[in-house]
C-alpha positions in Angstrom: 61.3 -29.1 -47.4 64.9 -31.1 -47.1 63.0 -33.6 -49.8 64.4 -30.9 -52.3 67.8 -30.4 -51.5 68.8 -34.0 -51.8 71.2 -34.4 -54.2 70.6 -37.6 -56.8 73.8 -38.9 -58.3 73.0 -40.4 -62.2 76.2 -42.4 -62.9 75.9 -43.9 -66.7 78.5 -46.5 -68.2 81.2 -46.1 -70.0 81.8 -44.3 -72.8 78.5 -42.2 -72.3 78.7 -38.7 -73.4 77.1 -35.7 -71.4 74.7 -34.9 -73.9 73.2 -39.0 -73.2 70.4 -37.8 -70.2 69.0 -36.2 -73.2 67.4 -39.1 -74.7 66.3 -40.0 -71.2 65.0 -37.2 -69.1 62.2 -34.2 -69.5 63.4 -30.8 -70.2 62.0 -29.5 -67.3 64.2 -32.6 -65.0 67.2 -31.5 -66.9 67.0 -28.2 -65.9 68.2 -29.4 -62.5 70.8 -31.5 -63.6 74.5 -30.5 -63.8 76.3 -33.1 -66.0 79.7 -33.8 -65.4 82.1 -36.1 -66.3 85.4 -38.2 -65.3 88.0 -40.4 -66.5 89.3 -43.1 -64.0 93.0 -44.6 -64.2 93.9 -48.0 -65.4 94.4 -50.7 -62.4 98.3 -50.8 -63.8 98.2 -46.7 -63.1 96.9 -47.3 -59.9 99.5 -49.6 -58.4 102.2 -47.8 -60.2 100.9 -44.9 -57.7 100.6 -47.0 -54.7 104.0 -48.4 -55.2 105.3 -45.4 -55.6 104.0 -43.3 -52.7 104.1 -46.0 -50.3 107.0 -48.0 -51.1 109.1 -46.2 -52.9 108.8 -42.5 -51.0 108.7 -43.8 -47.4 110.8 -47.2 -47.1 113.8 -46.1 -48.4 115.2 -49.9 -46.8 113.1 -51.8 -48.6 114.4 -52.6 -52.4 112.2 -54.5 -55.1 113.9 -56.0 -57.7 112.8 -55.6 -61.6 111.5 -59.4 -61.7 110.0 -59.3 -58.6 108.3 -56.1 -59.5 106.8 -57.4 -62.5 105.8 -60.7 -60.7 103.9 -58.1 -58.2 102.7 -56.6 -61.3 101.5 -59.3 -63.5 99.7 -60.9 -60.5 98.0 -57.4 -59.6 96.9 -56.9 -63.6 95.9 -61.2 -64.1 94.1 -61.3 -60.7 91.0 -59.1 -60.3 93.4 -55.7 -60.2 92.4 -54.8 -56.7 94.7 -53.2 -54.0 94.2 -56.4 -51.9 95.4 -58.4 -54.5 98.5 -56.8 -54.3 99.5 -56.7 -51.0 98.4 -60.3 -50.8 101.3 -60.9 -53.1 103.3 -58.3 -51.6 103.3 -60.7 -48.5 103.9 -63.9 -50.0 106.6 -62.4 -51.8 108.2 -60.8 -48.6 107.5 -64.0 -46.6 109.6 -66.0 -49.2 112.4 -63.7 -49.5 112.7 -63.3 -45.4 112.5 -67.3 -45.0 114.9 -68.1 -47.9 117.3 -65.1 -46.5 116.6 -63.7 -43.5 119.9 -62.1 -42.5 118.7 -59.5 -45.4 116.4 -57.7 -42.8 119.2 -56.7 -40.5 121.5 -56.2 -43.8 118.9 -53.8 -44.2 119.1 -51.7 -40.7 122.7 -52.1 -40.6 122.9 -49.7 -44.1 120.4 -47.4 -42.4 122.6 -47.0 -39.3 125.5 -46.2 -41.4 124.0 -43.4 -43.8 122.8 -41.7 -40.5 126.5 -41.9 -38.8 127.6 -41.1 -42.3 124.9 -38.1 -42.1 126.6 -37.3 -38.3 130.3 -37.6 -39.6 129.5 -35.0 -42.3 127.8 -32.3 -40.0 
C-alpha cells in the first residue's frame, strides 16, 4: 500500500522543456506526473549572496577591499565555484593580512568600542 505514495523525482538536463517526458513516458505514466521546473543561480550569484549575508550584514568590523574582493572572486569563479573554495581563500587571505599586519585586528575592536560609547554619549 505505501509502494504507491512514494514520490519519484525525474530531474532532466539542462535546457529541457516540460513538455520533454512526452517523448519518453506512456500517457497513462504521465497522468501521474506533475512537471515542474526551476532555474538555478550562477556560482558568481551565489557568492555575491553569501558574501553579502554573512560578511557584509553581520561583521560590520571586518572590511574587504575591491582587489581583494575580486581576488576572492576570481579564485571562487576559476576554481571549481564551490562554497569551500571560497572560504579556503577567504582563510588564506585573512591569514596573510593578520601575519603581514596584525595590529589591524585590535584596530578593528578599538573602532567597535568607540561607535558604542559614541552610541552611549548620544543617548
Amino acid at each position: 500500500e505505501w509502494v504507491v505514495k512514494v514520490p519519484i523525482i525525474l530531474i532532466f538536463g539542462v535546457a529541457t522543456t516540460v513538455d520533454a517526458p512526452r517523448n519518453i513516458f506512456p500517457s497513462h505514466a504521465l497522468e501521474c506526473l506533475c512537471p515542474s521546473t526551476f532555474m538555478l543561480v550562477t556560482p558568481a550569484e551565489r557568492m555575491d549572496a553569501i558574501v553579502v549575508e554573512v560578511l557584509v550584514k553581520h561583521c560590520t568590523t571586518f572590511n574587504i577591499g575591491h582587489k581583494v574582493a575580486q581576488l576572492l572572486r576570481n579564485y571562487f569563479i576559476n576554481q571549481d565555484g564551490t562554497v569551500t573554495s571560497f572560504i579556503r581563500a577567504l582563510k588564506v587571505a585573512c591569514l596573510l593580512h593578520f601575519s603581514m599586519e596584525p595590529l589591524s585586528l585590535i584596530q578593528g575592536r578599538i573602532l567597535v568600542e568607540d561607535q558604542v560609547c559614541l552610541k552611549l554619549l548620544t543617548i
